[in-house]
VEXDREN-2710 file (C-alpha; in Angstrom, 1 decimal):
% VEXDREN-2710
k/r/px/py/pz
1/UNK/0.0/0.0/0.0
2/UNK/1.1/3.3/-0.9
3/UNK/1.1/6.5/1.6
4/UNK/-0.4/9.9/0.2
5/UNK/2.6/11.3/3.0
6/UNK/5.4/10.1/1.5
7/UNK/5.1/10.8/-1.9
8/UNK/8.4/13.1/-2.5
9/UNK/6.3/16.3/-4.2
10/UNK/4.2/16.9/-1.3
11/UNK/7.4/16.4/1.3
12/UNK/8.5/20.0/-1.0
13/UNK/5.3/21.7/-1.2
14/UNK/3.4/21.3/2.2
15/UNK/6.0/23.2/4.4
16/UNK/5.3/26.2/2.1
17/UNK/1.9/25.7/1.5
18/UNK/1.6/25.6/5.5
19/UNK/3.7/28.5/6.2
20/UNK/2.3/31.5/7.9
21/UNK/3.2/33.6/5.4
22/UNK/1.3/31.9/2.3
23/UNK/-1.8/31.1/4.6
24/UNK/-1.6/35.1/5.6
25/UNK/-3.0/35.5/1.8
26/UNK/-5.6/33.1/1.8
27/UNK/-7.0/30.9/5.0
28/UNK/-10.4/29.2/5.3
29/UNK/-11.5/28.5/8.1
30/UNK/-14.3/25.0/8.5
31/UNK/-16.3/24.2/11.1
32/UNK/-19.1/21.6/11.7
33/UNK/-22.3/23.0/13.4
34/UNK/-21.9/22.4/17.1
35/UNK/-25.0/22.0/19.0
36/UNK/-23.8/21.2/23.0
37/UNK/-25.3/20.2/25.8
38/UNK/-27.3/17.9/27.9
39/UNK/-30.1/18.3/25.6
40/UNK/-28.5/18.9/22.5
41/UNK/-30.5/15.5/20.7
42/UNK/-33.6/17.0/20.9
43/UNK/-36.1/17.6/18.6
44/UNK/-34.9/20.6/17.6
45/UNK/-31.8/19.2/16.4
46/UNK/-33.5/15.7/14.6
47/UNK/-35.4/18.3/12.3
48/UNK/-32.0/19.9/11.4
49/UNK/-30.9/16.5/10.4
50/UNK/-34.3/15.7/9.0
51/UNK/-34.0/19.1/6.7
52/UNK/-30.9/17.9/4.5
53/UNK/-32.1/13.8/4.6
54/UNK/-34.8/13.2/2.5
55/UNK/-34.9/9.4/2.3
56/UNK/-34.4/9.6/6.1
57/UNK/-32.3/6.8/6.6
58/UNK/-30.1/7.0/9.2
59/UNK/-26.9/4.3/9.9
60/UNK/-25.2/4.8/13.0
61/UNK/-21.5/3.3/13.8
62/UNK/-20.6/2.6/17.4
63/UNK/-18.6/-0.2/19.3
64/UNK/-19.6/-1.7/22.0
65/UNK/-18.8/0.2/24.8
66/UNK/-20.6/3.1/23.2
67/UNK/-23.6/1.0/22.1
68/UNK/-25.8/2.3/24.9
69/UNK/-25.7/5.7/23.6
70/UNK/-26.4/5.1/20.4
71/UNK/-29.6/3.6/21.4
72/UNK/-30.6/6.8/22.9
73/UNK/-29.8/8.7/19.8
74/UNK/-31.1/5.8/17.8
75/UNK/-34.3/6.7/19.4
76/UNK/-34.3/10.4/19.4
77/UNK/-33.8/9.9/15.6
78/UNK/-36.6/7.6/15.0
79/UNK/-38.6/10.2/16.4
80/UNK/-38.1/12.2/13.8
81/UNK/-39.4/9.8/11.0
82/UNK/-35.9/8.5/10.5
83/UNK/-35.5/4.3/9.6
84/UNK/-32.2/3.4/11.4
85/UNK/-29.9/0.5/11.3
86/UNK/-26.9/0.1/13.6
87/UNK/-23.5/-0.9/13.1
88/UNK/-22.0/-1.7/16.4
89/UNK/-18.8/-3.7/15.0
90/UNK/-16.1/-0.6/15.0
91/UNK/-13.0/-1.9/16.5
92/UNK/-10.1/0.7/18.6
93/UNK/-7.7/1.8/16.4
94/UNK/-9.7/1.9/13.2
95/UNK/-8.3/-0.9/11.2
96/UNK/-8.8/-0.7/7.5
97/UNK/-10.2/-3.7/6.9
98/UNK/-13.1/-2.9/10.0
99/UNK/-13.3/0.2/8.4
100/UNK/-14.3/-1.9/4.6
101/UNK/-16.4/-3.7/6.6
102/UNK/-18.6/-0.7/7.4
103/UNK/-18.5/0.7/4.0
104/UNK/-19.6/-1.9/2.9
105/UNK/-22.7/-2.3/5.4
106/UNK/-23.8/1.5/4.3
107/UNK/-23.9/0.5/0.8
108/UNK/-26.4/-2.1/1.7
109/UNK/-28.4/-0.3/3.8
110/UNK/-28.1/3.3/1.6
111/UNK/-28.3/6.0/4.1
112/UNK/-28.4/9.6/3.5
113/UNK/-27.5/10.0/7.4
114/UNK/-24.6/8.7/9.0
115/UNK/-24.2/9.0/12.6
116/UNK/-20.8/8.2/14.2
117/UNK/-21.4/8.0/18.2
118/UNK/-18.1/6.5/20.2
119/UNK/-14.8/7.9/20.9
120/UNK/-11.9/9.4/18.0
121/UNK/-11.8/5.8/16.4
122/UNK/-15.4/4.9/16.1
123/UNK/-15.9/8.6/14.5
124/UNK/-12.7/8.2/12.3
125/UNK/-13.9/4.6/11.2
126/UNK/-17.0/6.5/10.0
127/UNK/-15.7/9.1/8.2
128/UNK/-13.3/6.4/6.4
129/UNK/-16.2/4.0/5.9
130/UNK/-18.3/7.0/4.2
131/UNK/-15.6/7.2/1.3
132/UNK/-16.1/3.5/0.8
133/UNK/-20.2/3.8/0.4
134/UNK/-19.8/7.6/-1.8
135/UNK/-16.3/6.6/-3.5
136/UNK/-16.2/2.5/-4.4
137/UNK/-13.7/3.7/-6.8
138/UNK/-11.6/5.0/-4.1
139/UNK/-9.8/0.9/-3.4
140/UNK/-6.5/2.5/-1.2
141/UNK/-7.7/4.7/1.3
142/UNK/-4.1/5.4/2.3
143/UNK/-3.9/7.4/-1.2
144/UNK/-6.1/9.9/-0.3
145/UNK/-4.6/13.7/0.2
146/UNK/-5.8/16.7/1.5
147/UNK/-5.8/18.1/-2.2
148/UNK/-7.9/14.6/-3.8
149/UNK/-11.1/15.9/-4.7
150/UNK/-13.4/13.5/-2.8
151/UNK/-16.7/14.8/-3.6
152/UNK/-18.7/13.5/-0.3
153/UNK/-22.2/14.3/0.3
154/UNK/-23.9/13.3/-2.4
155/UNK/-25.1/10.1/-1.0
156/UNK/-25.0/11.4/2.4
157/UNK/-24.3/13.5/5.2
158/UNK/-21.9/12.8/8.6
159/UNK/-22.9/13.6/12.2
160/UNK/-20.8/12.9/14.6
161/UNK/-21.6/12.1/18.4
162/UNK/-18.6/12.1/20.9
163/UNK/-18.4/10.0/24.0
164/UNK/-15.1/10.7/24.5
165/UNK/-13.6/14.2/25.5
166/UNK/-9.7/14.1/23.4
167/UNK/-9.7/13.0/19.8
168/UNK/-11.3/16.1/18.7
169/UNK/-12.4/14.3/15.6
170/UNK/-16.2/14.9/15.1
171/UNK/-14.9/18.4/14.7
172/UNK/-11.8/18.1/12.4
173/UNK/-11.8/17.0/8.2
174/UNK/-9.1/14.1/9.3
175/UNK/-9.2/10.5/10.0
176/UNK/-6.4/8.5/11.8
177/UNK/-6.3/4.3/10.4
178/UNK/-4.6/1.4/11.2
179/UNK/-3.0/-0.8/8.6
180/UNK/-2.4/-3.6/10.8
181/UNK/-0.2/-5.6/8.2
182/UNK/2.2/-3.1/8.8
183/UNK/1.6/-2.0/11.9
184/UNK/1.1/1.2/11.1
185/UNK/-0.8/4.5/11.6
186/UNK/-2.3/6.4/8.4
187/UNK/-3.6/9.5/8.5
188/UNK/-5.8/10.7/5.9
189/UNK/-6.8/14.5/5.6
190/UNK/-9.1/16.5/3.0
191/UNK/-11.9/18.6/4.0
192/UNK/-14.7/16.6/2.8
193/UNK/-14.3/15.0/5.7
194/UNK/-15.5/17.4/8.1
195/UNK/-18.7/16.4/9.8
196/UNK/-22.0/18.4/9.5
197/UNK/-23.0/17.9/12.9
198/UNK/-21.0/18.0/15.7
199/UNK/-23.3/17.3/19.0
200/UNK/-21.7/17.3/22.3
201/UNK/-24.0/15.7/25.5
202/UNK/-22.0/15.9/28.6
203/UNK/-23.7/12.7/30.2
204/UNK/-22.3/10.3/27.1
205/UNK/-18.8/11.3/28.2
206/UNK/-19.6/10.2/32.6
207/UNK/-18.9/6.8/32.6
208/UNK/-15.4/6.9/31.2
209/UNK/-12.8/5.3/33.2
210/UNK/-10.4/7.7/35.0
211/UNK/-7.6/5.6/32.8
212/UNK/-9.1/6.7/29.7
213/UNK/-10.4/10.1/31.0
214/UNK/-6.9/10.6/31.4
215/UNK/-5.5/9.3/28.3
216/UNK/-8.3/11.2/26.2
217/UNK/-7.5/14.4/27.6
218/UNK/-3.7/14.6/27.0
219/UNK/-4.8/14.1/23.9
220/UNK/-6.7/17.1/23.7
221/UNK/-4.0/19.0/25.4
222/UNK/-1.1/17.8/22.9
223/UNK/-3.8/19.1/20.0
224/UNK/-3.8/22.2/21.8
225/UNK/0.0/23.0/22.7
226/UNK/1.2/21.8/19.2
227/UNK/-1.9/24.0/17.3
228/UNK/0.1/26.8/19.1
229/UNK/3.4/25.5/17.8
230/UNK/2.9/24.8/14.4
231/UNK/4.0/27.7/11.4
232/UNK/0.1/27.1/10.2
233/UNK/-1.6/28.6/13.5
234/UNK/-3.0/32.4/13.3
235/UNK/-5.4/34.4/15.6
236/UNK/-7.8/32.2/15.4
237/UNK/-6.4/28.7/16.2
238/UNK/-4.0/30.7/18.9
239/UNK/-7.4/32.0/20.3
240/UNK/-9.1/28.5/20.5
241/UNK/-5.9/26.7/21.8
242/UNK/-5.2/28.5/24.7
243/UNK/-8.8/28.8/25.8
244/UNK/-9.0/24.5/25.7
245/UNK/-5.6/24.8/27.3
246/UNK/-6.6/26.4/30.3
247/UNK/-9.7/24.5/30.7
248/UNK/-7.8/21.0/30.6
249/UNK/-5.1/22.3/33.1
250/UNK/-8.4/23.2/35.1
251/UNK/-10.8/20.4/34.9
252/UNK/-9.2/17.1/33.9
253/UNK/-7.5/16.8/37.0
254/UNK/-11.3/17.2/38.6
255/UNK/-12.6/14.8/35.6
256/UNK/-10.2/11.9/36.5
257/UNK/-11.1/11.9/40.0
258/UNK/-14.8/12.5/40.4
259/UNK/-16.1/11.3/36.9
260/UNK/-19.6/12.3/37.8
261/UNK/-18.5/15.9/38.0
262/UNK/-20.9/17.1/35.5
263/UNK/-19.0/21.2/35.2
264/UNK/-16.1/18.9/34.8
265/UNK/-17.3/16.6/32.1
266/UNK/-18.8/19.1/30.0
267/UNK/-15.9/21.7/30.2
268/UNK/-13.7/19.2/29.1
269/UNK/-15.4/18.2/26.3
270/UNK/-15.5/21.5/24.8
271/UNK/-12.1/21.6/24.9
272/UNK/-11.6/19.0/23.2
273/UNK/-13.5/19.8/20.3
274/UNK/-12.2/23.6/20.3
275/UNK/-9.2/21.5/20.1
276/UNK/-9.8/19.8/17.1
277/UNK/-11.0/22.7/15.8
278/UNK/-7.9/24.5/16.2
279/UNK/-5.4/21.9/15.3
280/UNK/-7.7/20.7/12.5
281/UNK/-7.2/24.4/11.3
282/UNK/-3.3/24.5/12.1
283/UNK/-2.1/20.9/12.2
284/UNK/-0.5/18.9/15.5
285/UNK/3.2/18.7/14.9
286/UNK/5.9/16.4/16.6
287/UNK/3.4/15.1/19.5
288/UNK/1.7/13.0/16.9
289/UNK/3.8/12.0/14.6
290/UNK/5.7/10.5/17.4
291/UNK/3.0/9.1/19.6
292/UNK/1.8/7.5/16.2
293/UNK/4.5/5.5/15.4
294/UNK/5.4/4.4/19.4
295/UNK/1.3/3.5/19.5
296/UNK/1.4/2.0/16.2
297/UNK/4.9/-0.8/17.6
298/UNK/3.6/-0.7/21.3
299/UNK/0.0/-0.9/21.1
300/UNK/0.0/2.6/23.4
301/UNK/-3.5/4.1/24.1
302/UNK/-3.3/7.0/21.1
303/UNK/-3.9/10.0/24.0
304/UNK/-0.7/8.5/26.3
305/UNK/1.5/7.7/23.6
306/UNK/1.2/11.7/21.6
307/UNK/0.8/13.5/25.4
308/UNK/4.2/12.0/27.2
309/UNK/6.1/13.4/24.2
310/UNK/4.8/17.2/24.9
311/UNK/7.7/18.0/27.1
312/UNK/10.5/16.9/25.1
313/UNK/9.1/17.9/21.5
314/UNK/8.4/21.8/23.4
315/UNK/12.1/21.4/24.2
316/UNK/13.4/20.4/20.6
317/UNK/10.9/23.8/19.4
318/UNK/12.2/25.5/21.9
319/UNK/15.6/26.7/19.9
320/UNK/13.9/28.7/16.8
321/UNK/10.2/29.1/18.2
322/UNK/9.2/30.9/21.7
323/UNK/5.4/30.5/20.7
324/UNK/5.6/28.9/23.9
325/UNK/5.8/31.8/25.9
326/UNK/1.7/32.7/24.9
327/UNK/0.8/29.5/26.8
328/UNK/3.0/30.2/29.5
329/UNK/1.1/33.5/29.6
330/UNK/-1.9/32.0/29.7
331/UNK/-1.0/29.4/32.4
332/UNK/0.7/32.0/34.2
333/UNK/3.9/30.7/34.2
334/UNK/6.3/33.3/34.7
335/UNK/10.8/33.0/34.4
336/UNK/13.1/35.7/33.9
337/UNK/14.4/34.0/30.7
338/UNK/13.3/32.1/28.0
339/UNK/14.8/29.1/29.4
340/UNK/13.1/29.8/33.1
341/UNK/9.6/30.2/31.5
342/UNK/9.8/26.8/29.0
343/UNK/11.3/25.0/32.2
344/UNK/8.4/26.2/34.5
345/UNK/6.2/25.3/31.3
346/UNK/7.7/21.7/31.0
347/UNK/7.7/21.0/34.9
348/UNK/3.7/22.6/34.8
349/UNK/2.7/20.0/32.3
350/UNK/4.6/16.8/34.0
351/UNK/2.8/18.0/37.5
352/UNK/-0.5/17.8/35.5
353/UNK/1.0/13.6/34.4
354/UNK/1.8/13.0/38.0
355/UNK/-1.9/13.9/39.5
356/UNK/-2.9/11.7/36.4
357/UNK/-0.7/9.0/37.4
358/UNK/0.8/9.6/33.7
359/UNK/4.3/8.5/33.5
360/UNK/6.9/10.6/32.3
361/UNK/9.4/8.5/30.4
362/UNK/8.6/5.4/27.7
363/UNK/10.7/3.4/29.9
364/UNK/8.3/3.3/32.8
365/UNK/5.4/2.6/30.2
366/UNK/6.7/-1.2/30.6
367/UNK/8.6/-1.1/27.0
368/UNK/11.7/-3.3/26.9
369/UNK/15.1/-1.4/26.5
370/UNK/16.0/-4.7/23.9
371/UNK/11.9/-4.4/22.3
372/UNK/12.6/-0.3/22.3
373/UNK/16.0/-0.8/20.1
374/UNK/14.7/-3.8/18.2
375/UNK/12.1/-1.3/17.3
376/UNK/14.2/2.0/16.8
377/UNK/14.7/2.0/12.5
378/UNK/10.6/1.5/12.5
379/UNK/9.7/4.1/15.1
380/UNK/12.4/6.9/13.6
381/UNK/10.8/6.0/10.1
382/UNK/7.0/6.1/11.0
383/UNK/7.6/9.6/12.8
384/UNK/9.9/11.3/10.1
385/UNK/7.2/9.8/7.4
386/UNK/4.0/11.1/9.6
387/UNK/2.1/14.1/8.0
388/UNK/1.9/15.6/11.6
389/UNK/6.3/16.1/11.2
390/UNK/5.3/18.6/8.2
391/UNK/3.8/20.9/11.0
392/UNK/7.1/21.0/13.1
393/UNK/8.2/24.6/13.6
394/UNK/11.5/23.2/13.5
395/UNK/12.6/20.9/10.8
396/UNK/13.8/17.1/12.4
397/UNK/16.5/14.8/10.9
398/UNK/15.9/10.6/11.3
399/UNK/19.1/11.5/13.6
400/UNK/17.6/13.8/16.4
401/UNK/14.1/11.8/15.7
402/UNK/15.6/9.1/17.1
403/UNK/17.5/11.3/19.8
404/UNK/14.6/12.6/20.8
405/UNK/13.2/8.6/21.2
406/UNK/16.0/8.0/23.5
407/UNK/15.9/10.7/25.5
408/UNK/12.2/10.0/26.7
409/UNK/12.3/6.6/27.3
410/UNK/15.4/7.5/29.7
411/UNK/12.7/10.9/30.8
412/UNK/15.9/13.3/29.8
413/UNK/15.6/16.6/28.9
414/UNK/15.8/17.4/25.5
415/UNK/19.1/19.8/25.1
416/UNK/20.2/20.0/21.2
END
């Protein structure tokens, strides 16, 4: 299978493309419509759907954990004149072959809504599985670029339910897959892909485990930070960034340890999806392409594997960039120096992992030092290769990529 990311002619034009200075010409700016809170399924809402649907036929993907919820927006929807049929075989991670599966399930049933409620990879399934029921033509999904001309929505329309508060995804235009004969993560992007619907209900997001309330929300966070990093990010992003920032410094800490904190539950799922908005708009960087290829090799939960590498990649930034220093202002982090502020910055964020019970090295994930170096020539390739690295405000070599490896699975401080 062939990658849309490494294809040399892209390597040479997205860095420009990307660059403040070419987006300062021209910038768009996409958006789902968000409709939030604990009664954000009503009525109101099922005739919005009901306006743009008129077969009304409604296919909703979930998993199994989130199959309960689905059932309550199954019903809400049925309300509304919709016929439904539910799809409750998405598997974590998004495999490509799940994701065909689904596809081809749609096709069969020929919906004209499609309703994704679950976490980042149930929603990211459904946005893959949509290009399988409007595009059969489309065989390789890993071909599929931000510039391809996809041509959605003529079959259908995407809403997307979270019950999750970190992946950001039923509010962004990409869609992170698994090809698990090579162990590896692909991310597709192209704004077709954005969903039409974005509704946020609080309660769906309770009964998360304080494991994966934790992991979910540094995922979230490293969206945030590395929005603010990237050479793509303007007024806008920076505005929506820091604001999710400051709310997941504020309540996930209350989210992991009281899970039925409603305030809690509800702020951090608006930042999650201000989140997604903004890096959606301005790209994650190094967080991601790293976590992506350690969770691809080490089967590390997505939100743990990109949020223990946002101290060390702030670090690496650190020498051309002091972006940094706006969400030290917004955290109110204060140092006489550059250096003092970005190490009150980095010893902020590792308090926040601590009160998480977040480790702060890959060594005290459980990795193997032999499995780690057995591993090193795939993990320095998947993260040079990952679109996310285009977004890096500082361009990386395979050499300090896999410096950069090393140092956090000893927890040293990045210094070059």
């Amino acid at each position: 299978m062939g990658y849309w990311f490494t294809e040399p002619h892209l390597k040479v034009v997205f860095p420009l493309v990307l660059s403040t200075s070419i987006r300062g010409l021209s910038t768009m700016f996409y958006t789902p419509k968000l409709i939030m809170g604990p009664m954000a399924l009503g009525p109101s809402t099922v005739d919005q759907f009901g306006a743009k649907c008129s077969k009304k036929r409604a296919f909703v993907v979930t998993d199994e954990f989130a199959e309960r919820f689905a059932a309550k927006v199954v019903r809400s929807i049925e309300s509304g004149g919709f016929t439904t049929q539910t799809w409750s075989e998405a598997l974590p991670e998004a495999p490509m072959e799940n994701v065909k599966e689904c596809g081809e399930a749609m096709s069969q049933f020929e919906p004209d809504l499609i309703v994704a409620v679950g976490g980042g990879s149930v929603i990211d399934g459904a946005k893959a599985a949509w290009i399988h029921y409007e595009r059969p033509d489309i065989g390789d999904l890993g071909s599929i670029n931000p510039l391809s001309q996809l041509g959605l929505r003529k079959k259908a329309i995407l809403a997307a339910v979270p019950t999750t508060s970190g992946t950001g995804s039923e509010c962004t235009s990409a869609s992170v897959l698994h090809d698990t004969e090579a162990h590896r993560k692909v991310p597709i992007a192209n704004r077709d892909l954005m969903p039409d619907f974005a509704v946020l209900i609080p309660e769906f997001t309770m009964t998360m485990p304080p494991k994966l309330t934790a992991g979910t929300g540094l995922d979230a966070l490293s969206h945030a930070m590395d929005a603010v990093a990237t050479p793509a990010a303007n007024e806008l992003t920076d505005a929506m960034s820091l604001a999710a920032i400051k709310m997941i410094f504020q309540y996930l800490p209350r989210a992991y340890h009281y899970g039925r904190d409603r305030e809690a539950r509800h702020r951090m799922l608006i930042a999650a999806s201000i989140a997604g908005i903004a890096f959606g708009q301005s790209g994650a960087a190094l967080t991601h392409s790293f976590g992506h290829a350690l969770g691809s090799l080490f089967d590390i939960h997505h939100g743990l594997a990109v949020g223990i590498f946002i101290p060390y990649v702030f670090q690496f930034y650190h020498k051309v960039s002091d972006k940094y220093q706006v969400i030290c202002q917004a955290l109110e982090v204060g140092g006489k120096s550059r250096e003092e502020s970005l190490a009150g910055l980095v010893k902020k964020v590792r308090a926040l992992f601590e009160e998480l019970n977040v480790p702060l090295s890959l060594k005290h994930l459980g990795i193997p030092a032999d499995e780690f170096d057995r591993n090193m020539e795939k993990l320095v390739l998947y993260a040079f290769e990952d679109i996310d690295t285009f977004f890096s405000p500082r361009p990386i070599t395979t050499a300090q990529c896999e410096d950069i490896f090393r140092y956090a699975y000893e927890g040293k401080d990045v210094d070059f």
